[in-house]
N, C-alpha and C positions, 0 to 999 in steps of 0.2 A: 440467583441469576436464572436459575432454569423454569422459577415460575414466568418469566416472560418469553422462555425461548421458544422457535421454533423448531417442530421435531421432523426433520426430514427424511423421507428414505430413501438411499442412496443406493442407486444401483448401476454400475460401472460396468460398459458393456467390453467383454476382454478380446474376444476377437479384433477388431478395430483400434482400440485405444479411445475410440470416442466416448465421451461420458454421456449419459443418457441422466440431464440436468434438470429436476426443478424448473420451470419455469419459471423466469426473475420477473418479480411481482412490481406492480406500479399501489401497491397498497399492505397495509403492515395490520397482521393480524397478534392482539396481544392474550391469546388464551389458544391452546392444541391439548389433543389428546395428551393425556399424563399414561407414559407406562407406567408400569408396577414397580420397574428398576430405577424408577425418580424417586420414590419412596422407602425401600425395603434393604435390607444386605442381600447382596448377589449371592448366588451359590456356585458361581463360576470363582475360580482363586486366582488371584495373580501366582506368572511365573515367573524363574528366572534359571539360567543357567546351575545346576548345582557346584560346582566347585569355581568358577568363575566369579571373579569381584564383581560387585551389582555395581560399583562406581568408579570404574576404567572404562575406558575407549573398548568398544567390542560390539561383532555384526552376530548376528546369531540365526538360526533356524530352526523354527519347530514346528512340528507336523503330528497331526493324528489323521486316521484311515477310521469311519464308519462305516455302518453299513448298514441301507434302505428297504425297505422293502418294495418299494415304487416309487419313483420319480415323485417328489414334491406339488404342491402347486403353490405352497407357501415354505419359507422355511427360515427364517428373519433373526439374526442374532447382533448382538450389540458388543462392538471389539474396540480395544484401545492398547494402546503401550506407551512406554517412553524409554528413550524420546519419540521415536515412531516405527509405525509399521508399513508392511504390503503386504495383504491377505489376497492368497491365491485359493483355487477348487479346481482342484482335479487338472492341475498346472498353469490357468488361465488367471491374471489378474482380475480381482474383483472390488477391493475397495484400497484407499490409501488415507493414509492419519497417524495421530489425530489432530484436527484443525489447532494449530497454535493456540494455547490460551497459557493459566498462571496454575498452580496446584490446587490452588481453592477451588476453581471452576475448571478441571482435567474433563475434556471432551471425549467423549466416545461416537463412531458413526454406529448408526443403524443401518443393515445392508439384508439384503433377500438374496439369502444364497441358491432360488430355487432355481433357478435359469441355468445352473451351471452344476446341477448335483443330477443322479442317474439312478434308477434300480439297480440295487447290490453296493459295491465298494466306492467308494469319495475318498480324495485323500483333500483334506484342510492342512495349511502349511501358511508361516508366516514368518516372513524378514524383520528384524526385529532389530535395529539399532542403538545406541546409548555410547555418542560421543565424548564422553568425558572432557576435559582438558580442551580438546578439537570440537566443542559444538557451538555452534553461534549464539551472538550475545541474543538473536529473538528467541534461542530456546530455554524456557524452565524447563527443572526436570526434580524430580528424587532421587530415582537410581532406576536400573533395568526392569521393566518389567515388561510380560504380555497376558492381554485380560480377552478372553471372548465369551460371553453370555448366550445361552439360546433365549431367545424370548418365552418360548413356550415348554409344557410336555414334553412336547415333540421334539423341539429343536434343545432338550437340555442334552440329548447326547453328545454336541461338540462344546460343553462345559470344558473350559480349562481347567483342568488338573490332573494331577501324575499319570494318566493315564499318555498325556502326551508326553513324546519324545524332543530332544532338543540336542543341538550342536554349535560350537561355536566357530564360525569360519574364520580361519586362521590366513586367509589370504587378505585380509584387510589390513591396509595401515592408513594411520593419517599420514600426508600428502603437504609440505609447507610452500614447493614451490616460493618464486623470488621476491624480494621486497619492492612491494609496489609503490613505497614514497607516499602513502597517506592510508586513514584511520578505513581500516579492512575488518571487519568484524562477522564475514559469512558461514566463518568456518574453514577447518582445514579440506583440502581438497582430499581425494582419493587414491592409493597405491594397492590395486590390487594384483597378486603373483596368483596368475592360472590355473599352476602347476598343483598350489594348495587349495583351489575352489573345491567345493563340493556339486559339481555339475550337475543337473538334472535333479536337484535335490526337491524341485518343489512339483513333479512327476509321480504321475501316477506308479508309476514301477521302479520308482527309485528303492534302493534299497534300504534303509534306515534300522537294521535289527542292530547296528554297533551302537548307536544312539544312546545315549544313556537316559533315562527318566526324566523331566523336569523336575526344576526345585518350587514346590507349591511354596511360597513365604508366608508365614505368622499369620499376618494381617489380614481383616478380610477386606473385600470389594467391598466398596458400599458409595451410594450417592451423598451429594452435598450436605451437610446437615446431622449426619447421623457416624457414629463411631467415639472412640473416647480418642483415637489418636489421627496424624496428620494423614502424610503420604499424599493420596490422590484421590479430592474429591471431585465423583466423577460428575458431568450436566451434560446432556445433550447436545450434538452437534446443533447451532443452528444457522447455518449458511451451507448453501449447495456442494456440493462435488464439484473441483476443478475442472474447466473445462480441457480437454485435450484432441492435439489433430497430429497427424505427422508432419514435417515438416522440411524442407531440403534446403541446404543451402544453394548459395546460384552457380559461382563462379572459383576458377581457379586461378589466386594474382601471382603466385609465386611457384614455380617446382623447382628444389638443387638436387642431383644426383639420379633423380629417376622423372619419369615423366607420369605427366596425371594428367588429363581433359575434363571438362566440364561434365561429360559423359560418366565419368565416375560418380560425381553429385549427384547424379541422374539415375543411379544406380544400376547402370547399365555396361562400364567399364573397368573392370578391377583393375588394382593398381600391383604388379610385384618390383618389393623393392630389390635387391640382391643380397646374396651373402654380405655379409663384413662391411655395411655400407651408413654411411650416415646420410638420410632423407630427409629434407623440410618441404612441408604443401600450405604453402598463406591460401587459406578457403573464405571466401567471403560471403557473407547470407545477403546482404546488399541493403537489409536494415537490422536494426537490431531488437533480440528476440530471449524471453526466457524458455530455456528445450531441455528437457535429457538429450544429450547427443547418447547414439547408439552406434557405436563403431565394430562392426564385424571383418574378424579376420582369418588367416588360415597359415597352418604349416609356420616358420619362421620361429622354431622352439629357442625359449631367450633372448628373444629381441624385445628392446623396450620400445616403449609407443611414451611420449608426452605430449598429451595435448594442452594447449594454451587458449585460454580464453579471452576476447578483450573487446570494448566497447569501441576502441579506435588504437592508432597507431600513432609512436611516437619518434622524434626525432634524434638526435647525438643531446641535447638541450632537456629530452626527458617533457615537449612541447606538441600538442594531440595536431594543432592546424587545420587543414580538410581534411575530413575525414575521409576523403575518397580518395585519398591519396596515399600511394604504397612504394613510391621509390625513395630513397634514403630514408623510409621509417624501418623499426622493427615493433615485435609483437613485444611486450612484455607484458604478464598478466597471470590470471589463477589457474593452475595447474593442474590436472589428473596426470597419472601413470597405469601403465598395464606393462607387465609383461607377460608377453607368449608362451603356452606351452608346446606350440608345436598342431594343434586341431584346431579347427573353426570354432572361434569361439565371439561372443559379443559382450564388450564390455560397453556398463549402464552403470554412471555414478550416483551412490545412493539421493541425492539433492541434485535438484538443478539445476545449471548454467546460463548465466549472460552472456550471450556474444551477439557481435555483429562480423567479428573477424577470429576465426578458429585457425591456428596453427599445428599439424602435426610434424613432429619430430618424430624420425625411425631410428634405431640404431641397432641394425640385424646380426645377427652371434655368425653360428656355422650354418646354416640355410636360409636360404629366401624365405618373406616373408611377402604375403597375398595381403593387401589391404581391400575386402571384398565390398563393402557399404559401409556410409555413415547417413542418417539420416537422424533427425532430429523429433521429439517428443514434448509439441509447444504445451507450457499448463499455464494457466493463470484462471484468476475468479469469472464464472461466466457472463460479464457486463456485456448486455446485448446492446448493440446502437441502434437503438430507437429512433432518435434523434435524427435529424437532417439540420443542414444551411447550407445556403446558398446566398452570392451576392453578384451584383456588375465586376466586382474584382476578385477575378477568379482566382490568384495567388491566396484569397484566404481561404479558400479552400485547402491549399497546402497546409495552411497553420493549422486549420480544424484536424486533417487528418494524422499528422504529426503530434499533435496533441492528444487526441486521443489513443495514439499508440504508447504513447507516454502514459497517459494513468491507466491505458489496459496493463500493461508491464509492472507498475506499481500498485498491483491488486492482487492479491492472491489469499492466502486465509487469513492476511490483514493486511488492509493497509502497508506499502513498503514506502517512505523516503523514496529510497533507490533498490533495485533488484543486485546492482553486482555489490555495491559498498558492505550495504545495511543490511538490507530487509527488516528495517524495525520500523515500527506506524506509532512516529512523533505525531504531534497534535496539529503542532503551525502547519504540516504537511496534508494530514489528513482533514481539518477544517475545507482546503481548497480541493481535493480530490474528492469529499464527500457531495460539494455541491456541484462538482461536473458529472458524480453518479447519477445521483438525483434526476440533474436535468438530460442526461444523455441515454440514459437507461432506463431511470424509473425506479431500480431496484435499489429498495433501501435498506435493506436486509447487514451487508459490513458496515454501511453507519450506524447503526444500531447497535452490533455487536463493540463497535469499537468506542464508541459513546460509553458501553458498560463496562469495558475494558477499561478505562482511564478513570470511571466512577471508584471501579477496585484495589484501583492500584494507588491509592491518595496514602500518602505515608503519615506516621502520628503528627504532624505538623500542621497536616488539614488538606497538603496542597496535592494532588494528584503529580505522579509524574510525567514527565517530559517524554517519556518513549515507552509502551509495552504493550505486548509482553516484552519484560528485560530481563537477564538473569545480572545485567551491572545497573542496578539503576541511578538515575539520573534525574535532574531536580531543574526546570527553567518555570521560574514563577510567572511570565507572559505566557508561557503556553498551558498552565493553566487557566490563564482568563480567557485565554483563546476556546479551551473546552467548554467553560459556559457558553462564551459564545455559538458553542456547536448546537450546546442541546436548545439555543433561539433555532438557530437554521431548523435543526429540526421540528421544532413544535412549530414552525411557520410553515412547514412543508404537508409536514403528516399529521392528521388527528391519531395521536395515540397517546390520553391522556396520561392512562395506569402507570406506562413507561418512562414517560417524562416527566411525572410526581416523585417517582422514585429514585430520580435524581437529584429533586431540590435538598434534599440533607446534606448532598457533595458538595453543591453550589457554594450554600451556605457555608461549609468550612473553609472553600477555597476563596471567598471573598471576604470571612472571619480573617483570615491570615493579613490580606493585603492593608485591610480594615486598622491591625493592629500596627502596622508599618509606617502609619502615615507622620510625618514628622510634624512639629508644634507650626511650621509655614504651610500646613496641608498636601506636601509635597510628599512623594517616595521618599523617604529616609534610606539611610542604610540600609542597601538590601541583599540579603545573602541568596547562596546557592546561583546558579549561574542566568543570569539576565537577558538570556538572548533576544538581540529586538530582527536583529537582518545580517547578512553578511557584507553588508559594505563595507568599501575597502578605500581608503583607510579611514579611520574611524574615534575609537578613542584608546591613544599608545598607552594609556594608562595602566588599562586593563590587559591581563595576564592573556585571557583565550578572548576568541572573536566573537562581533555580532555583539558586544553592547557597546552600551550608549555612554555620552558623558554624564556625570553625575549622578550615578547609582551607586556607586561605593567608592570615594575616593578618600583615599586614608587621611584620617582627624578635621577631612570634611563634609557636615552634615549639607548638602548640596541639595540636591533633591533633582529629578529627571522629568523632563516635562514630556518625555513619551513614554515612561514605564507610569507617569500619574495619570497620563491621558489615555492611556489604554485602560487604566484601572475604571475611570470614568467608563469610558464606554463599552465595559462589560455591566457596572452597573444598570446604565440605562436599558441594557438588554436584558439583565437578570429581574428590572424590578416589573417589565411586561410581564414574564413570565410567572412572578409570583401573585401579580393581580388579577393576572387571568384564573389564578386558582383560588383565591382567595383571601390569599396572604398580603392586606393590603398594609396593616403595619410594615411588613419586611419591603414589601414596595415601594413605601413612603422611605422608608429608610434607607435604601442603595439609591432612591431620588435623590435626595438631602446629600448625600456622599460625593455622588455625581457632580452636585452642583457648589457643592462649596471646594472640589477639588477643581473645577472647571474656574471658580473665583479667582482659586490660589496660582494660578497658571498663566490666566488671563495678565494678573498684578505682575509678578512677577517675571515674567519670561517671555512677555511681549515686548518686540522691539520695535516703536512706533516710529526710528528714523528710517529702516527697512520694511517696515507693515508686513513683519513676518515674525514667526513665534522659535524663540532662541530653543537649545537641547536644554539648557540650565536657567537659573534665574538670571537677567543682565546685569549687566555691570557687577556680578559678586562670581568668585570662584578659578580657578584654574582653564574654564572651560565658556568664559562668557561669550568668546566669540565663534562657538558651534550653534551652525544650522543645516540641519535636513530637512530632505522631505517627509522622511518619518511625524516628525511634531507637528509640522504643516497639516499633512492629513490627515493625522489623530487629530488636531485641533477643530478642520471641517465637520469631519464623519461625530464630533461629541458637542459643537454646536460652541465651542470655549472660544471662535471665532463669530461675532454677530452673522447673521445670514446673511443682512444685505452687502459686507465685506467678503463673505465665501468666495466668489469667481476670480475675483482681482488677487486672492491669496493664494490660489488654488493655481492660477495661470504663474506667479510668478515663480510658484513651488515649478512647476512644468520647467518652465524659463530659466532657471537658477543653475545654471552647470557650478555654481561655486558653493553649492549647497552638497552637504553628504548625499549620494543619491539613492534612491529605492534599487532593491536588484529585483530579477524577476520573481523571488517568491512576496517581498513588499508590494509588488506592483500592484497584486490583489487589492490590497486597503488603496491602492492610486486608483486604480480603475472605480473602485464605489464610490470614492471622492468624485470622482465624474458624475456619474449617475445622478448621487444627492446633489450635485450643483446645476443641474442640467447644462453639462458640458460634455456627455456623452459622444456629442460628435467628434472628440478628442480621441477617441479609443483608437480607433483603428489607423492614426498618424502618431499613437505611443505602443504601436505592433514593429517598430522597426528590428528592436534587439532580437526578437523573433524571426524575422528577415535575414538578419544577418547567423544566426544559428543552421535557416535553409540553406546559403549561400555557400556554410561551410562544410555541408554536406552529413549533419547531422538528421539523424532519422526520427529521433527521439529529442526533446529539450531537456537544455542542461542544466543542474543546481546554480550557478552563476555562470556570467558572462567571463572570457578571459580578464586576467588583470594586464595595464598599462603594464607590468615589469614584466610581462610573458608568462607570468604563472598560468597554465591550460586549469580550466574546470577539472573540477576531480570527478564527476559524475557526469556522464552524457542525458541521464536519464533522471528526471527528476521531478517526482508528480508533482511539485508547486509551481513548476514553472509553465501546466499545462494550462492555465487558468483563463486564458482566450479562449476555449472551448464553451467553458460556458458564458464567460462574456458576451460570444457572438448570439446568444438564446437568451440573455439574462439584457444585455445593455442594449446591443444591432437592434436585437427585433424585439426587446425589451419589456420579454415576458416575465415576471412577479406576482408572488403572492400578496395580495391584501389585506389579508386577514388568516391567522393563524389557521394550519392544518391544510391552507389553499383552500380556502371554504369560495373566495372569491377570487378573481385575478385583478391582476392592473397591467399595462399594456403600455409602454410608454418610447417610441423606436426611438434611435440615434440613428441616421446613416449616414449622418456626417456628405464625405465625398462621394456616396454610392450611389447611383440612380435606384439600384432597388435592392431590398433584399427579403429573405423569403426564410422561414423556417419551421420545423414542424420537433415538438417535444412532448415527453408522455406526463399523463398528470394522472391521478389516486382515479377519478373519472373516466380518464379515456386519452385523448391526444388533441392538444392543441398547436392549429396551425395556423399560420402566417402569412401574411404577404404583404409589404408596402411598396410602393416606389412613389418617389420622388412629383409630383404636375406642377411645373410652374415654378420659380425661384419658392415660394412657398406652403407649396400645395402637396396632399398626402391623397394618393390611390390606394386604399387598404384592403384586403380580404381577411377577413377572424372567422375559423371554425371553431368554437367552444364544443365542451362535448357534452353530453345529458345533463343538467343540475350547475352546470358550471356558470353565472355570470359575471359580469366585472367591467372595466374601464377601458377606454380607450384616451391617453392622452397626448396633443400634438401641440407642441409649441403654445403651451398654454389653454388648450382648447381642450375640453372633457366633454364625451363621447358614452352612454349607456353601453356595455353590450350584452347581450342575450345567448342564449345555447344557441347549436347551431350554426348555419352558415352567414355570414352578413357582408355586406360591401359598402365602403363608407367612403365618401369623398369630403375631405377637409382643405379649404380654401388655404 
C-alpha cells in the first residue's frame, strides 16, 4: 500500500484549532518521497502501560520533557497508537490519529513539531486510548499501544522508550446510555468523574515524577513488509489532516427548572443551575453537524451533567416527523456523562458527536453548579466546494446545498454510511460519495485510499468485503461488483495507471467468484452471504434480513435473480474496458462473452412481453414469478439485456409503475444513469420530489430511506447515498462527463428538462470547467463552455454534436 501512498505532512495549528490542510488536489500523483521508516525497523519502541492489560478499555497518558538548545527550524517525527492518539507540545494540540485503516496497513502521521517547541525544556505528552469491548465496529486494533519516531539525528531525542513516563487515567468509563431501537455500532459514549482526572497533565509544569516508566513491548516498530511477526504494520498517512473550526450551536427549544437564553450559546451568558435541582436545556444547532462538544463548567462538586446527542426528535410512537419540531417530542439518543468536581473544568469526549439537537441534563449534589460555555469542535475530511450550480429553480439550490452537507458529514478519514449510526465506508455508499467528491472537489485522494481499502480487505473466497475497515466483517457480494465498478469511475476520472493495474488481481477474484455461481440457465444460482440489492420495502418476506431480491436463495429452489445476474453483467462490461485498456484483451473478451450470454439468459427467461417489462425471477417458474421492480428494469437499461430502440418506453414505465418494488433513494443513482443513457435526462429533476419532501420535513441533511407507509421513521437522517443530486445536477443538468478514460476528453450533454437555464462550474485534473445553457426557442440551446488548457470534447444537444476546444466558446444550437 505504501508504495502508492501519499506522504503528507501534517501540521495542526493548536492555538485555533484550525488545521493548516494540504491543499486537496484536482490530480493524483502516484510516486513521493519514500522516508527511511518505509523501509527499515524503527528505533523508536512501542509502549504501553506497565501493569495495565494492553486488551481492556483504558485512556492513558504519557509524556516525556526534552531539552533544546535553540528553537528548531525543522523538527519532524512520525507517531501512531491504537486505537488512537492526541499529541500535544508544550500543552498545545498538534496532531490527532491514526487515520483509520486495518493492521496490515496501521497508519502513522508525519507532523513538524517545530512551531511549537522553544530553547531549553519541551514537554511531548500523549492521549492515548484503547477501547476494548466499547470501540466501534470501524475500529481495528491489536492492543494498546504508543509509537513516536523522530525522523532524524536530531529529532531521535523524543524516540519512545522507557525514558518516558505514563499513567493511566482512572476517570474514564464507558458510557451505554439508552436503547436507541436500531443497529448502533459507534461505540460506547463517555463517563468521565473529575474528581479522578489528572488536570493539567499535558502542561508544561505538570508534575509527573509519580509516574511510573513505560512499558517498552518485545516487538519492534517496523514498516509493512518487514518483521517475522504481526501486530502493526505501519504505511504512511495518505490523506490530509481533518479539517477543524469552532462551532456554536444557535438556539435554546427547551429550559425545566433554571433558565438559559440564547446568550449562553453565544458564550456570553452562564448558566447557574441550583443546589439539589434537576435541569434539562433542549439546545439546537439548527442543522446537523459532526463537533466535539466542549462543555465548560464551574463549582457544583458532584453534580452530573448528561448530555444527549440526536439527529432529530421523537414522539410517544418512537416517530422523527419535522424535524423542527420540539413540542410533544423528546430527545432520546447517545450519551456522554461528566461529573463535577467542584473547579472549572471542560469536558471533551475522546470521539466525536452527531447532533443537530443536544440535550443537557443537571442533577446538582450540595452546591450550585455554573454551566460556563459549550461550544462545539466541527472535523470532518477537508472536501473543498469547488463546484457551483445554479438553475431558474432556485429550490435546487436547496437540494444541492443539503446535499453536500450530507456527504461533507459522511467524510472523515473514510468514507462513513452515516456519522451517528456507523461510521463504516460500505461500498454501495461510497461508489455514490466518491463521484460527488470528484465532481464537487476534485480531490480524489479518500477515493483512492478507499478503493485500496476494499482491495485489502477481499477474504479467501476472492470477494472483498462489504464494509471496512471492520473489526465485524461482513460479506454482500453486489457491493463487491459495485467496487469494480469503482475502480471504472475511477480510471474514467484519473490517469493513474500504476494504481489502477494494481487492482486488476482483486478484480479478477471478485468476478472469479461470481463467475463460479452462475447456475446451468446462466442465472445467479444460489447465492450465499448476504445479497443486498436496496432497501425497499417490502420486498422479498422470504428472506431472513432486508434489501434482497426474489430469487437468490430460496430454499430447494434453484431460481435464479435477474438483478443480482444483471448487475453481474454490468460490472462485467465495465471490467472488460478496463482490462483492454491495459492489455488484457483475452480477460476482456472474456467478462464480454459473460456479459452477454448472461444478458441472453435474462432476456429468455425473465422477460414479460404481456407487461414489456423484465420480471425479479424467471416467468411463469418459481414462488416469485409475479415480482417486478425497478431494480431489473434498470439493470436491464444500463446492461443493454433490453434492445435500445425498446429502452425509453421501458424505462418510462419503470418510472410509471407505482405497482413495481420501487428504488429508494440510494437505487435512484442506477435510476438517474438510466436517464442519462436513454436521453431522458429531462426526467431528473421531476424524480427530485422525495428530496422535497425530506426539505419539507425539515431535514438538514438527507436520509438513508424515506419513511415507511406503516410510520416506521428513517433510522439515519444523514446518509451519503442519498446525496447523489449533487452530482447529478454537474454530471446529467449540465451534463458534464468524461469521454475517454482519465478525462483525457470531455462530453457535454445538458438535460434541463423544465429549467430555462442552468449554469455550473466543476474542477477537472486540468483546471475548471464551466457552464452555461439556457433554454432559445421551444428548441433552441444558448450555451457558453470554458474548457481549461489541453482539455477538448463534445458538445451534444438533442441529437446535434458540437466540436469543442479549450477555452472560452459560445454556441448557439437551433
Amino acid at each position: 500500500m505504501f508504495r502508492f501512498a501519499l506522504l503528507f505532512l501534517l501540521v495542526v495549528s493548536a492555538a485555533s484549532v484550525e488545521a493548516q490542510l494540504t491543499p486537496a488536489s484536482t490530480t493524483t500523483a502516484t510516486s513521493a518521497p519514500v522516508s527511511r521508516w518505509q523501509s527499515t525497523f524503527w528505533d523508536a519502541r512501542w509502549l504501553a502501560h506497565p501493569t495495565a492489560p494492553v486488551r481492556q478499555y483504558g485512556v492513558y497518558h504519557f509524556r516525556k520533557t526534552i531539552s533544546l538548545p535553540q528553537k528548531p527550524s525543522r523538527f519532524v517525527v512520525h507517531v501512531s497508537a491504537d486505537n488512537r492518539y492526541r499529541l500535544f507540545v508544550n500543552g498545545k494540540p498538534v496532531a490527532f490519529g491514526p487515520a483509520r485503516s486495518d493492521l496490515m496497513h496501521w497508519n502513522y502521521e508525519t507532523v513538524d513539531l517545530a512551531p511549537y517547541l522553544q530553547a531549553g525544556s519541551n514537554v511531548l505528552a500523549a492521549q492515548v486510548w484503547y477501547l476494548g469491548d466499547s470501540a466501534p465496529f470501524a475500529q481495528m486494533s491489536y492492543q494498546v499501544g504508543f509509537l513516536l519516531q523522530g525522523d532524524s539525528e536530531i529529532e531521535k531525542i523524543a524516540n519512545t522508550d522507557a525514558s518516558w513516563k505514563v499513567t493511566q487515567n482512572q476517570a474514564y468509563e464507558p458510557f451505554k446510555g439508552p436503547n436507541l431501537r436500531a443497529y448502533i455500532v459507534v461505540g460506547d459514549g463517555d463517563r468521565v468523574l473529575a474528581e479522578r482526572y489528572p488536570w493539567g497533565w499535558e502542561q508544561p509544569g505538570f508534575d509527573d515524577s509519580g509516574w511510573p516508566s513505560a512499558r517498552v513491548l518485545w516487538f519492534a516498530a517496523k514498516p509493512r513488509g518487514l518483521g517475522t511477526d504481526g501486530n502493526w504494520a505501519l504505511v504512511p498517512r495518505q490523506i490530509p489532516a481533518m479539517e477543524s473550526f469552532k462551532q456554536r450551536l444557535k438556539t435554546v427549544r427547551r429550559a425545566e427548572n433554571a433558565r438559559m437564553t440564547d446568550e449562553f450559546l453565544a458564550g456570553t451568558a452562564p448558566v447557574e443551575i441550583p443546589a439539589r435541582t434537576k435541569a434539562t436545556f433542549l439546545l439546537d444547532q439548527s442543522h446537523l453537524t459532526n463537533a466535539y462538544p466542549e462543555l465548560t463548567v464551574d463549582r457544583g462538586r458532584g453534580a452530573t451533567l448528561t448530555l444527549a446527542y440526536a439527529e432529530g426528535l421523537v414522539n410517544d410512537k418512537f416517530q422523527k416527523g419535522n424535524r423542527n419540531e420540539v413540542d410533544g417530542r423528546q430527545l432520546i439518543g447517545f450519551e456522554d456523562q461528566f461529573v463535577a468536581d467542584g473547579s472549572r473544568r471542560t469536558f471533551r469526549p475522546l470521539w466525536f458527536r452527531t447532533y443537530r439537537y443536544v440535550q443537557i441534563t443537571v442533577q446538582t449534589a450540595d452546591e450550585p453548579l455554573i454551566l460556563q460555555d459549550l461550544v462545539g469542535e466541527y472535523t470532518g475530511y477537508p472536501l473543498a466546494e469547488k463546484a457551483r450550480f445554479r438553475a431558474s429553480d432556485s429550490t435546487l439550490t436547496d437540494i444541492w446545498n443539503v446535499g453536500w452537507r450530507t456527504a461533507r458529514l459522511c467524510a472523515g478519514e473514510t468514507y462513513y454510511d452515516c456519522p451517528y449510526y456507523e461510521q463504516l465506508q460500505y461500498i454501495g455508499d461510497t461508489r455514490v460519495q466518491s463521484m460527488i467528491s470528484l465532481y464537487v472537489s476534485g480531490d480524489d485522494r479518500l477515493m483512492r485510499k478507499a478503493l485500496q481499502e476494499f482491495d485489502q480487505s477481499r477474504i479467501s473466497d476472492g470477494l472483498t468485503q462489504s464494509r471496512y475497515p471492520s473489526a465485524d466483517p461482513q460479506v454482500i457480494p453486489p457491493f463487491s461488483l459495485f467496487w469494480v465498478c469503482m475502480v471504472h469511475d475511477y480510471w474514467m476520472h484519473r490517469q493513474d495507471d500504476t494504481f489502477i493495474k494494481s487492482l486488476l488481481p482483486g478484480i479478477e477474484s471478485v468476478l472469479r467468484w461470481h463467475e463460479q455461481r452462475l447456475a446451468p440457465n446462466n442465472l445467479n444460482g444460489p447465492m450465499e452471504w448476504w445479497n443486498f440489492v436496496d432497501w425497499a420495502w417490502p420486498w422479498n418476506p422470504e428472506a431472513r434480513i432486508g434489501g434482497v431480491p426474489p430469487g437468490v436463495a430460496t430454499p430447494g429452489v434453484r431460481e435464479g435473480s435477474s438483478i443480482l445476474s444483471l448487475q453481474q453483467a454490468y460490472t462485467y462490461l465495465r471490467a472488460a474496458e478496463v482490462f483492454a485498456h491495459y492489455g488484457q484483451n483475452d480477460r476482456a473478451a472474456q467478462y464480454q462473452a459473460l456479459a452477454a450470454r448472461i444478458k441472453k439468459a435474462v432476456r429468455e427467461t425473465c422477460w414479460d412481453a404481456t407487461r414489456g417489462l423484465m420480471a425479479d425471477t424467471p416467468v411463469g417458474r418459481g414462488p416469485s414469478k409475479t415480482s417486478f421492480s425497478q431494480h431489473a428494469n434498470i439493470l436491464a437499461i444500463l446492461t443493454d439485456a433490453v434492445p435500445i430502440a425498446q429502452q425509453r418506453d421501458v424505462l418510462q414505465k419503470t418510472i410509471a409503475g407505482t405497482d413495481l418494488t420501487q428504488a429508494t433513494f440510494y437505487f435512484k443513482f442506477y435510476l438517474f444513469q438510466a436517464l442519462k443513457k436513454t436521453g431522458m435526462g429531462d426526467q431528473l429533476v421531476p424524480q427530485l420530489k422525495p428530496w422535497r419532501d425530506m426539505l419539507a420535513l425539515g431535514l438538514t441533511t438527507f436520509a438513508e430511506e424515506a419513511d415507511r407507509p406503516d410510520g416506521t421513521s428513517a433510522r439515519s437522517d444523514c446518509h451519503a447515498w442519498s446525496a447523489s443530486p449533487v452530482y447529478e445536477f454537474l454530471s446529467t443538468v449540465c451534463g458534464i462527463n468524461p469521454a475517454e478514460p482519465g478525462f483525457r476528453t470531455v462530453r457535454i450533454e445538458p438535460f434541463l428538462g423544465s429549467l430555462a437555464f442552468a449554469e455550473g462550474q466543476m474542477p477537472h485534473p486540468a483546471g475548471e470547467i464551466n457552464v452555461r445553457f439556457e433554454k432559445s426557442g421551444p428548441t433552441g440551446l444558448k450555451s457558453m463552455v470554458v474548457l481549461p488548457a489541453g482539455l477538448t470534447g463534445s458538445l451534444v444537444w438533442k441529437g446535434k454534436t458540437l466540436p469543442l476546444k479549450s477555452g472560452r466558446q459560445e454556441l448557439t444550437l437551433p
